[in-house]
C-alpha positions in Angstrom: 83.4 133.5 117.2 81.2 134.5 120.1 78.0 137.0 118.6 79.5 140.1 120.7 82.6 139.5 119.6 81.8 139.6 115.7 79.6 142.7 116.5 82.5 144.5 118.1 84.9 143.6 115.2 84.6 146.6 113.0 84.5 146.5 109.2 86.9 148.8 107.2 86.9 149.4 103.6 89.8 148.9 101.0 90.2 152.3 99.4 93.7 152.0 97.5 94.8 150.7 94.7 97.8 149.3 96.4 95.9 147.6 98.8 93.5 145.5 96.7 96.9 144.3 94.6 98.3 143.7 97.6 95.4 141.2 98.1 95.3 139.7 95.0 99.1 139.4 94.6 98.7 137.0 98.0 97.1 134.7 95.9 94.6 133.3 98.4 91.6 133.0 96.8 88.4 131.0 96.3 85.7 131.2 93.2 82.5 130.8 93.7 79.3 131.0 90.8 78.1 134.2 92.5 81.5 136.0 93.4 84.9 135.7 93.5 86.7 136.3 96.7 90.2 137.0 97.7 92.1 137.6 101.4 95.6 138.5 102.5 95.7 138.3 106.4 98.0 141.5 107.7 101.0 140.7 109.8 100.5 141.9 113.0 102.0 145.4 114.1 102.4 147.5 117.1 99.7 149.1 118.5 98.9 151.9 116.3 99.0 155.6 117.2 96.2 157.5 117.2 98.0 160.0 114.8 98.6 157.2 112.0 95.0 156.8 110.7 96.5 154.6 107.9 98.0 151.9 109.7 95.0 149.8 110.5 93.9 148.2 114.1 95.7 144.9 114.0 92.0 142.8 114.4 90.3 144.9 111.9 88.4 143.2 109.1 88.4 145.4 105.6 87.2 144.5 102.9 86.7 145.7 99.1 84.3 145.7 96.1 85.4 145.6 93.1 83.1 144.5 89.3 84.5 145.1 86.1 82.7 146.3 82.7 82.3 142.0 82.0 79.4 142.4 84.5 77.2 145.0 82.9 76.7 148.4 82.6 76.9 151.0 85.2 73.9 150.4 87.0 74.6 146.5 87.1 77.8 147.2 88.8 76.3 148.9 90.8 73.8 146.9 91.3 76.1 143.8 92.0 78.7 145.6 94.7 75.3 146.7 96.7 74.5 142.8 96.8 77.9 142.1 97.6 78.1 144.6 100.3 74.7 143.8 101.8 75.8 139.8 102.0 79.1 140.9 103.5 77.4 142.7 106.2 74.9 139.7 107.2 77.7 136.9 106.5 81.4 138.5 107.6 81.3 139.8 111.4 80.2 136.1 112.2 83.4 134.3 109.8 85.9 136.3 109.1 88.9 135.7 110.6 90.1 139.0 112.6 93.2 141.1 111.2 92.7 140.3 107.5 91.5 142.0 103.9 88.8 140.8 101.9 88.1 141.9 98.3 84.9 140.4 96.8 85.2 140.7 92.9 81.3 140.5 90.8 80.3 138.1 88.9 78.3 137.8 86.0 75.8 136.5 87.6 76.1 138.0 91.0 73.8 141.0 90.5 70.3 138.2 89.0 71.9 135.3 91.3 69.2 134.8 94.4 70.5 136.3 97.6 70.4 133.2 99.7 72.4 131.9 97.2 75.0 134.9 97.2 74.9 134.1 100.9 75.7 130.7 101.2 78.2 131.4 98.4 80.0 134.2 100.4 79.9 131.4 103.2 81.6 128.6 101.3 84.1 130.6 100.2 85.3 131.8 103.5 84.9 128.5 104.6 87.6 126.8 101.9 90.2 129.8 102.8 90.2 129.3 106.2 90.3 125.9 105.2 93.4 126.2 102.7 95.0 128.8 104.9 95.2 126.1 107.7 97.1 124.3 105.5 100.0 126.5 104.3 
């Protein structure tokens, strides 16, 4: 994907509960030792009214954060989705694949794992769905 391109591709955010079991109920999914992550592309639609602020642009890229109480306390959650939303934001404009939903689940170890590490990990694991998607 061309670098003006993955700039112009804006990043939405998964808000509903609906949506992030929508996600996980596509089963497309990849573990890594820093995170785990999950994608469902959208089927593509009509171009959207400008009065439906729900139905979302059909090359959008959303994505959501999610860590449960197995990661820490509050501020380690906390803690964890900041890393996990600071990686997505240097790692996803440049691999994600247009018109699909991302959530990135915590880890134990995502909020002491080394950021390069979280990086390359977020990497791999796109890499292996667009990999396995390819395939289906």
């Amino acid at each position: 994907m061309s670098a003006d391109l993955a700039r112009a591709t804006k990043l939405g955010r998964l808000t509903k509960r609906s949506e992030f079991l929508s996600v996980a109920a596509s089963g497309l999914k990849w573990v890594t030792p820093g995170l785990i992550l999950q994608a469902k592309r959208r089927p593509t639609a009509p171009l959207r009214d400008q009065e439906d602020r729900d139905v979302p642009a059909a090359d959008s890229i959303r994505v959501g954060y999610t860590a449960s109480r197995k990661v820490g306390s509050a501020v380690v959650r906390n803690r964890a989705r900041r890393r996990l939303r600071a990686a997505v934001s240097a790692v996803l404009p440049d691999h994600a694949a247009p018109g699909t939903d991302y959530v990135l689940i915590a880890r134990h170890s995502t909020p002491s794992r080394n950021f390069t590490e979280l990086l390359s990990d977020l990497t791999a694991a796109l890499c292996r769905l667009k990999e396995r998607e390819a395939r289906k």
